[in-house]
N, C-alpha and C positions, 0 to 999 in steps of 0.2 A: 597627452594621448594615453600613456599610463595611469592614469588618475581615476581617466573614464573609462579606461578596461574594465578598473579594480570597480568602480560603482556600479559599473554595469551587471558586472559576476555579483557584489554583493546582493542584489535587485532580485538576480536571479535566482541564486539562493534561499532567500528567506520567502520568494514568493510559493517555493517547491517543500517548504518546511525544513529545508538546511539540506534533505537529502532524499534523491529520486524515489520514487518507489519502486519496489521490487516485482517484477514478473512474475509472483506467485500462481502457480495453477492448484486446484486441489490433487492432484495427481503428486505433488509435491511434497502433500503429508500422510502422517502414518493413520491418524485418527481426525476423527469430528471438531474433537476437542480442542487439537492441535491448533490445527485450520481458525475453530472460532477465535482463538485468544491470538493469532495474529489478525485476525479481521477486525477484532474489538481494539485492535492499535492504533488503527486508522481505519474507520469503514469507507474512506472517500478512496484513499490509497487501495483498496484492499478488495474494491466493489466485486468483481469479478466473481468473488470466491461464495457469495449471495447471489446465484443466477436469477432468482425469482423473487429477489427482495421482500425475503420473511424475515429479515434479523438474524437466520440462521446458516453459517458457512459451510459449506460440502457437506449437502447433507444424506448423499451417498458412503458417504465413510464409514467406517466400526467407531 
């Protein structure tokens, strides 16, 4: 039963890229800049912070 925990979690894991994503909102940074280069980390993780999928992340920011 232990064995299948552990495979199960490992399954889990590598399906989610080793580690959840984070609940970033652009409210969350200081600048544009900021925002982009965590969006450029993972755009799939990160979609949120491109409301209108230009490529570019809050782009209400300074």
């Amino acid at each position: 039963m232990k064995k299948l925990l552990f495979i199960t979690a490992v399954i889990l894991l590598a399906s989610c890229g080793g580690s959840p994503c984070e609940n970033k909102k652009c409210k969350d940074f200081k600048t544009q800049a900021e925002a982009q280069d965590k969006y450029e980390s993972d755009k799939d993780c990160y979609k949120n912070l491109d409301k209108d999928n230009d490529g570019k992340a809050c782009e209400n920011l300074p």
